[in-house]
Each structure stands twice: as C-alpha cells, then as structure tokens.
C-alpha positions as CSV (number, residue, x, y, z in Angstrom):
1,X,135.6,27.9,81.6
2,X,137.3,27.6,78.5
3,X,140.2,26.4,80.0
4,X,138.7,23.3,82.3
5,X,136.8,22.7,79.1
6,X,139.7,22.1,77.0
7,X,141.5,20.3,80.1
8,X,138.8,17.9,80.3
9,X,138.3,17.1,76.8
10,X,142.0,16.5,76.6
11,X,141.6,13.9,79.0
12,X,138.7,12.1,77.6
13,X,141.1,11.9,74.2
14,X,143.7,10.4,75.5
15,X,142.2,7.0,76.7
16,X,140.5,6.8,73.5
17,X,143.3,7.4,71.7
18,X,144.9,4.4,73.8
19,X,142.1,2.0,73.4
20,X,142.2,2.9,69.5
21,X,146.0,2.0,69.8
22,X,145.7,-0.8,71.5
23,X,142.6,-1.9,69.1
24,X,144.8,-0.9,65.8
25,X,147.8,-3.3,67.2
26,X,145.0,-6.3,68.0
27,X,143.7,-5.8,64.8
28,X,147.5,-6.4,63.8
29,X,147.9,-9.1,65.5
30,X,144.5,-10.7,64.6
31,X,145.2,-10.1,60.7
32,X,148.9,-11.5,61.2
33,X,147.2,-14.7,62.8
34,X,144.7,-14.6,60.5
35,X,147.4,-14.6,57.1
36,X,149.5,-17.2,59.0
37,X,146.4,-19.3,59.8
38,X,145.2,-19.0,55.8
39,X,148.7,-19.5,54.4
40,X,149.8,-22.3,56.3
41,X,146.8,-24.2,56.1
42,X,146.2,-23.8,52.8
43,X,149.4,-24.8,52.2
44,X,148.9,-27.9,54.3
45,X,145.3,-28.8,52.8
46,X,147.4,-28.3,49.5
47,X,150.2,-30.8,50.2
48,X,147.4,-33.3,51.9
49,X,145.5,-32.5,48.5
50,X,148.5,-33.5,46.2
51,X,149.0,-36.5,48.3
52,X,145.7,-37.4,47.9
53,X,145.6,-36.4,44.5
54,X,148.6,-38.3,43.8
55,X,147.7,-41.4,45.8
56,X,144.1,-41.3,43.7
57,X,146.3,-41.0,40.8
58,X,148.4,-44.1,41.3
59,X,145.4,-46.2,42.4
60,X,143.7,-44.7,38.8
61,X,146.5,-45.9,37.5
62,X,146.6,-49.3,39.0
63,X,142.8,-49.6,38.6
64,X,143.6,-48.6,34.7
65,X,146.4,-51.7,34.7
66,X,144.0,-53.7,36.4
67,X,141.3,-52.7,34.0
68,X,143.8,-53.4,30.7
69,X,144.7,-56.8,32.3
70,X,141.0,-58.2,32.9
71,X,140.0,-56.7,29.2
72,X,143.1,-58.4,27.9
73,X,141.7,-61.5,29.9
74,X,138.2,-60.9,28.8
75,X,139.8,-60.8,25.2
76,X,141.4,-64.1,25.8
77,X,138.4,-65.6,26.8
78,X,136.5,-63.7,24.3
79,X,138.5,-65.5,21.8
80,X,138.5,-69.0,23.9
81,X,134.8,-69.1,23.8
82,X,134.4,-68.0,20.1
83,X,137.0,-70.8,20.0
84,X,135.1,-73.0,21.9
85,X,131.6,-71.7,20.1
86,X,133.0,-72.1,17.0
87,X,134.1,-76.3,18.0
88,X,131.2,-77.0,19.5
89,X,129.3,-76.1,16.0
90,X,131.1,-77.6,14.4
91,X,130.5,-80.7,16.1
92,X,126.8,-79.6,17.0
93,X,126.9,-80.1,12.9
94,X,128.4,-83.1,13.0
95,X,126.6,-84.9,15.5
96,X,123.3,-83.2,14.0
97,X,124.5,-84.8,10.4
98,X,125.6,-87.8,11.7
99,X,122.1,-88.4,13.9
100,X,120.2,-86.5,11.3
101,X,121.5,-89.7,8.7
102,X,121.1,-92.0,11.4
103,X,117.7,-90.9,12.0
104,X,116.9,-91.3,8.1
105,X,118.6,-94.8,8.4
106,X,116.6,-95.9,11.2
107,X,113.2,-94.9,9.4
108,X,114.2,-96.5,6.2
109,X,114.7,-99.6,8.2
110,X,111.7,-99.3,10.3
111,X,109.6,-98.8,7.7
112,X,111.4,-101.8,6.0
113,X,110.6,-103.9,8.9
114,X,106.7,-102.4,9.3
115,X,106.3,-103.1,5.8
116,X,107.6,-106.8,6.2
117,X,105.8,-107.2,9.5
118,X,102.4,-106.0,8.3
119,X,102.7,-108.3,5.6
120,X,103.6,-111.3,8.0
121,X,100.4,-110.4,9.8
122,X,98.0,-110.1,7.0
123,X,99.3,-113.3,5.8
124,X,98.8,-115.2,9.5
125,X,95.8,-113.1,10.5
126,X,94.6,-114.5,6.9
127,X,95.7,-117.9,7.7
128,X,94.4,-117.7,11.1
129,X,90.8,-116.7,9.8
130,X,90.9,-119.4,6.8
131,X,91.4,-121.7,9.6
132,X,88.5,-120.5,11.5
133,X,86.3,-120.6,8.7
134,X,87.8,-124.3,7.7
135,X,86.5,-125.3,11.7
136,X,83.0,-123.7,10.8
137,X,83.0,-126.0,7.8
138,X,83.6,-128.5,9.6
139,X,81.2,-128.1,12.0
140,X,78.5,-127.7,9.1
141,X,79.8,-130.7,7.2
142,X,78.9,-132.7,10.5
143,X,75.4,-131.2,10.6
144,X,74.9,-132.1,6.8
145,X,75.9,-135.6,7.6
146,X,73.7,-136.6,11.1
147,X,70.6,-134.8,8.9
148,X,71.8,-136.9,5.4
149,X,72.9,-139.9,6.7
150,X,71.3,-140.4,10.4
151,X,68.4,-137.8,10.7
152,X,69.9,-136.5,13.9
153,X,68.1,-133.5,14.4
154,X,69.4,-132.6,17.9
155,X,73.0,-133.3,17.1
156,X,72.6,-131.3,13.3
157,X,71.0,-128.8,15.3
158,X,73.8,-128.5,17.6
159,X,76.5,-128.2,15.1
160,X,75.1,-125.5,13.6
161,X,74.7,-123.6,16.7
162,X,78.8,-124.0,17.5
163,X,79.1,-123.0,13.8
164,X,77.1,-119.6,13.9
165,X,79.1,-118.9,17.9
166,X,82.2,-119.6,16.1
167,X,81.6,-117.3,12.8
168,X,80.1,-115.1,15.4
169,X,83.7,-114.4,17.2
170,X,85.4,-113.9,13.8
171,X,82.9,-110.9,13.8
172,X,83.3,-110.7,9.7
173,X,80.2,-108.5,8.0
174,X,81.1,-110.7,4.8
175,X,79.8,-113.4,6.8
176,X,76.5,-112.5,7.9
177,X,75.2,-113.8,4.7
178,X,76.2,-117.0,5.9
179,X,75.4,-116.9,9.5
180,X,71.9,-115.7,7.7
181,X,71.7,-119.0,6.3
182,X,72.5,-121.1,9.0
183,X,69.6,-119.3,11.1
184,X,67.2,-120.2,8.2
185,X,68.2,-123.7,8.7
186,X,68.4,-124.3,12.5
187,X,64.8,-122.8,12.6
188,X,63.7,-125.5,10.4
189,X,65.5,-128.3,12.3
190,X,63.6,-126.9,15.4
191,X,60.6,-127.2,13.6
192,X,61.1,-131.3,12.7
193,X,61.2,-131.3,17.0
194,X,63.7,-133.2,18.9
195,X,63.9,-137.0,18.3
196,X,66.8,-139.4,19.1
197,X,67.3,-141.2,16.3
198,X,71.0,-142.5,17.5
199,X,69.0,-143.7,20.6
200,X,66.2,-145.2,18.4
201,X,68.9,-147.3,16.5
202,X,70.6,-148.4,19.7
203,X,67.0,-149.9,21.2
204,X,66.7,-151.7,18.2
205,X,70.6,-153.0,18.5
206,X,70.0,-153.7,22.0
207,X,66.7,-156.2,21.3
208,X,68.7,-158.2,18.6
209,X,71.1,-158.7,21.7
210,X,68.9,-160.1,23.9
211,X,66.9,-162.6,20.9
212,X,68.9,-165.6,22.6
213,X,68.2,-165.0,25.6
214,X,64.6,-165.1,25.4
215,X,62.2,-167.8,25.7
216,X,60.6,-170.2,23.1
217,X,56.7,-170.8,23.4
218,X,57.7,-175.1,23.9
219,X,60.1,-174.0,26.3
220,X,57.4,-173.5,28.9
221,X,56.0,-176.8,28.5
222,X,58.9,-178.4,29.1
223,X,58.8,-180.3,32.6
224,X,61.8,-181.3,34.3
225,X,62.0,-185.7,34.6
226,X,61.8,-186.6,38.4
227,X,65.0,-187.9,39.7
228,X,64.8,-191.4,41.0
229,X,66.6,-193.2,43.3
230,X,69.2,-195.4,41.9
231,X,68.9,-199.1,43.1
232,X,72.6,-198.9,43.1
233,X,72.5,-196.6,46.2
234,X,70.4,-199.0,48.1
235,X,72.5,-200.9,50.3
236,X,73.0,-204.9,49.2
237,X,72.0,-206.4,52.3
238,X,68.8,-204.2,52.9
239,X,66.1,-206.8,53.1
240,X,63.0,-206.7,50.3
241,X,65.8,-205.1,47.9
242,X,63.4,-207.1,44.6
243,X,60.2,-205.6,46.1
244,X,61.8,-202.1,46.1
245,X,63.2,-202.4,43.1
246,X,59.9,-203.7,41.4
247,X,58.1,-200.9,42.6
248,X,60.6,-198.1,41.0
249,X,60.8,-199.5,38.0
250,X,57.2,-198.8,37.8
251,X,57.1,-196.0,39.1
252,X,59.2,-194.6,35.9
253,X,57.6,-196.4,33.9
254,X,54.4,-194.4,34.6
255,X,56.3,-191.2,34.4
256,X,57.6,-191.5,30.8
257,X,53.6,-191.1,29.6
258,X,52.1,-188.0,31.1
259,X,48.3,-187.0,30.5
260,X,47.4,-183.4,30.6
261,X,44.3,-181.3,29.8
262,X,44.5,-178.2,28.0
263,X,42.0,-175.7,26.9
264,X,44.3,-174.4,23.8
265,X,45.8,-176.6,21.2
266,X,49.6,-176.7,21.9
267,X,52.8,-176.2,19.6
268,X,54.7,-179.3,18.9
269,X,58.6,-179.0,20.3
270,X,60.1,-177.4,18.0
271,X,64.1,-178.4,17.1
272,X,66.7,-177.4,17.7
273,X,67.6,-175.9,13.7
274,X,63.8,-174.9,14.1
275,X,64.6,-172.9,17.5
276,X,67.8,-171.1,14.8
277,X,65.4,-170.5,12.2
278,X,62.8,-168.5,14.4
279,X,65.9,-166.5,16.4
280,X,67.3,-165.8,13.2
281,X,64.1,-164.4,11.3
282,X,63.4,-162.0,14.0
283,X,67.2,-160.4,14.0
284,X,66.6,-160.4,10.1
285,X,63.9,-158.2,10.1
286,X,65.5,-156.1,12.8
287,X,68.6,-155.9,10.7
288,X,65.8,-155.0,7.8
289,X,64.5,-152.4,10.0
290,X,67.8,-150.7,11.0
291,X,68.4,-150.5,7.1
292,X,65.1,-148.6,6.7
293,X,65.6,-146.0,9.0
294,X,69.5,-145.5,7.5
295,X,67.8,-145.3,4.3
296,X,64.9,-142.8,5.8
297,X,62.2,-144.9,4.7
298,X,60.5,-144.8,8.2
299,X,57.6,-146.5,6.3
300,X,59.1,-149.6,5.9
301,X,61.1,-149.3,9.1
302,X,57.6,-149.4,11.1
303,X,56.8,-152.4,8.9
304,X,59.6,-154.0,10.0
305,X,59.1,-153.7,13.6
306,X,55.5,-154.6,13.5
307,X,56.4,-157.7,12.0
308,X,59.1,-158.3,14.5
309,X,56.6,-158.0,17.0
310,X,54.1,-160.0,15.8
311,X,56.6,-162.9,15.1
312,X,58.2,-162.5,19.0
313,X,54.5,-163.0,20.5
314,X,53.8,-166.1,18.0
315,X,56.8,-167.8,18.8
316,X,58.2,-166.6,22.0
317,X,56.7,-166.9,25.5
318,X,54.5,-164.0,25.9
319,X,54.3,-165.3,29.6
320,X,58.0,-164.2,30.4
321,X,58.8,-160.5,31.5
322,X,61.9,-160.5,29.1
323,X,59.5,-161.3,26.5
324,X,56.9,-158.6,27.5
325,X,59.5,-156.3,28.1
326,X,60.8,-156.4,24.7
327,X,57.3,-156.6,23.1
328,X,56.4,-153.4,24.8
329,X,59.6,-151.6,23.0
330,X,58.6,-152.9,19.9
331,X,55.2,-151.1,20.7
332,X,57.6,-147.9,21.3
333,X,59.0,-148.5,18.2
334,X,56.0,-148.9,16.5
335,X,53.8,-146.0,17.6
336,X,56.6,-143.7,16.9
337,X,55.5,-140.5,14.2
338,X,58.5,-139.8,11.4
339,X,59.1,-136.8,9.4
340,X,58.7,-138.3,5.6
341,X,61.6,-135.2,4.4
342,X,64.2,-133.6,6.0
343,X,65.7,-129.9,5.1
344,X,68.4,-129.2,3.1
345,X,71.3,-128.0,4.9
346,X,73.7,-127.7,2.1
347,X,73.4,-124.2,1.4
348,X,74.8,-122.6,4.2
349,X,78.1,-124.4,3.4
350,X,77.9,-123.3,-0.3
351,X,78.3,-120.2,0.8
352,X,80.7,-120.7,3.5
353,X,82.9,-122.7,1.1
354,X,82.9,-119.6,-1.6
355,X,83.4,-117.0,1.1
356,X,87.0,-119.5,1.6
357,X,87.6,-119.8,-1.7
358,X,88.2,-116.2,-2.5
359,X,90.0,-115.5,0.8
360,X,92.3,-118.1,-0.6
361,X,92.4,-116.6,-4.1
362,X,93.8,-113.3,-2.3
C-alpha cells in the first residue's frame, strides 16, 4: 500500500513539476518581452521626446527672435509716434497760438466794427426818427394853418388825426405827452362840428362868376323892334309900289311910340356905365365878404351877403331862374350859424417842437 502510494504520488509530481517548468520558462519569456518592450520604447518615446523637445526648442527660439524683432519694431514705432506725438504738439501749439491770436484779432476787430456800426445806427435810427417827428410837425403846422388862417375844421381835424397815426408808429413813451395834447385838441375841433369853409368860399367865388351873366331889371322890358319889309325888296315893276310904300312908312311910324299899362311904376333904362356900376357894387361886397370870413369876422361876412342879396333882387330880374338861383344861395349863405372863436392848436406843436429840439441837442 505504501508502495502504490508512493508510485502514484510520484506520478502526480511529475506533471506538476512540468507545468511549473514550463510556467517558470513563460514567465521568462514574458519578463524578457516585457524588458525589451519597456526598454525599447522608452527609448523610442525618448528620442520622439528630444525631437519634440528640440523641435519646441527651435520654434521657442524662433518665436523668441520673432518676439525680439516685433519689440524692436514696437520700439521703433514707439519712438515714431512719440516722434510724431511730439510734432503734432508742437504744431497743435502752434496752430492753437496762431488761431488763439487770430481769434483775439478777430474780436478786437469785430468789436471795432460793432462799436462803429452801433454808432452808425443810433445816428440814422436818430436821424430817421427826427425825420418822422419833422413829418408830424408838418402835419400839425397844416392843422394850425386851415384853423388860423381858413377855419377848416374838417381838414385841421384831419391833420391831426395822420399826426397822432404817425407818432403812433414811432411808438415813443416820450411822446405820449404830445399825442396827449393832440387828443385834447381834435376833441375840441369835433366839438365846433363839421363845416366846409373852403366850399363856403368857393360858392361865394362861384356867384361873383356868374354877376355878368345875369339879368338887369330894364332888361326885361326891353322889346325887340319888328322887322319890316324893305321897299327895296319889292320888285320895281310891282304895280301900287307908292300905295305900299305909304302904308309901311306908317306902319313904323306907329311902332316907334308904344303905349303900355302897368300896375307898378317902372325903372328907367339904365346905361350902359350904370349897368358897370350895379355889376360892380355887388362883386365889391362879395369881394368884402370873402375878406370877412378870411379875417373870421363871420359877423360882418353875413352883413355882406345880406346886402348882396338885397342889392341882386333890387336891381336884377328876380323873374329869371339864374337870378333866383343865386338869390337862394345868398339865402344859404345868409342863414348859415358861425363859431365867434376857434381853439388854439399851438400847443401840441410846442411840445412836439421841444421833444425835437433835444433829440437834436443829443
């Protein structure tokens, strides 16, 4: 028992002991593969290392070339701009000095010129308003005369309505003193009413016109001679030519006497200096009218023309429409109602003319 015990164990031993051999020698092998496998790629990865290392070195050092080249360019332009920097202020002063002096220049000369030019237009804008108030005084001076000279209300009134328009465009407030004045006055024109004085004086130049053309009281009773027939037209050989002539002859003998009845006692003929005389007296005493009423003594202006009136239907033939015509603006005349004073418009150019004066003074 012993015996096939060992015997079997002894062969159980000796495969093991040649599947640990042949283990031990694949284990050999394996760690010879292994050390070849480690060595020789690790000295490969090291030679692709170094390449790589040295291939990174030479582009480090190109890049570091590089790098030194742009700075030495950045330098350059570095020093180019602060070149450049430095020019350009210097002519940034410059130009800023030169416009800077320019600039003073030009304000010196402006101000020159808006000194010079303000003083050109006080001096016309004080021209232009001294003429403007010399027009106003015009305009006043004419309403002084018509109410002085004429008594023209309307037209005084008038002119002193253009005057206060006119001073009322100038828009002064050292004038409303004035323009004060001048509504003081044209209230009391309006007051007197509205009368045409230049029209009253033109009726009374337009009778005198007409005195020769009217008709003389004797010229109504003048007759006209009948016409007879010349014995000179009658023809020579007509028979009974000593009978016709016979009874012509008195014919006009009878018609040089003529016998009329009449109720009122008739003016003789009057001549023909007589026929001057009468004319003339009445255009006197229209003349002496128009005078009146110049001088404003309506009074004796209405005397006048009473008179003249009067003396037209003594004289004159009342019968006539030019007569009657003329007497019935006589009448006008006559029945017409006169202010006996008219206002005082002087003041208003008073002050007008001082309110000139010291603009003139300036």
């Amino acid at each position: 028992m012993s015996n096939q015990e060992t015997s079997s164990v002894t062969s159980v031993r000796i495969p093991i002991a040649i599947i640990a051999c042949v283990f031990s020698v694949l284990a050999f092998l394996l760690s010879v593969f292994v050390w070849y496998q480690v060595a020789v790629v690790s000295k490969l990865e090291k030679r692709g290392e170094s390449s790589v290392v040295s291939d990174h070195s030479e582009q480090l050092k190109n890049l570091k070339y590089r790098l030194d080249s742009v700075d030495k360019d950045v330098e350059k332009q570095k020093s180019g701009l602060f070149a450049l920097d430095k020019q350009f202020e210097q002519r940034l002063l410059t130009e800023t000095t030169q416009r800077t002096d320019d600039l003073s220049r030009f304000k010196e000369e402006f101000e020159q010129l808006s000194a010079g030019l303000e003083k050109v237009y006080e001096d016309l804008g004080r021209s232009v308003d001294i003429w403007a108030l010399e027009e106003v005084e015009q305009l006043m001076v004419l309403a002084n005369q018509q109410i002085s000279l004429t008594g023209n209300v309307n037209l005084a009134s008038r002119a002193l309505a253009l005057a206060d328009a006119r001073l009322a465009e100038i828009g002064d407030p050292a004038l409303l003193l004035v323009r004060k004045q001048i509504t003081l006055e044209r209230g009391k024109l309006e007051r007197l009413g509205e009368r045409d004085f230049v029209g009253i004086i033109l009726n009374v130049i337009a009778i005198q016109d007409r005195i020769e053309s009217l008709p003389l009281v004797d010229d109504s009773l003048l007759q006209s001679w009948p016409k007879s027939q010349s014995v000179l037209d009658k023809s020579p050989g007509s028979e009974n030519s000593l009978e016709t002539f016979s009874k012509e002859f008195l014919n006009d003998l009878k018609s040089l006497v003529s016998i009329k009845k009449v109720d009122d006692t008739q003016l003789p003929k009057l001549e023909p200096l007589q026929r001057f005389l009468i004319q003339e007296n009445l255009r006197l005493k229209l003349d002496l009218a128009q005078q009146a009423f110049y001088r404003e003594e309506y009074g004796v202006f209405t005397k006048n023309i009473e008179f003249s009136k009067l003396w037209l239907e003594r004289y004159f033939d009342v019968s006539s429409n030019v007569v009657e015509e003329v007497s019935s603006e006589l009448e006008e005349l006559t029945d017409l109602k006169f202010m006996t004073s008219l206002p005082d418009l002087s003041r208003s150019l008073e002050l007008l003319r001082g309110k000139i004066n010291e603009r003139v003074a300036k």
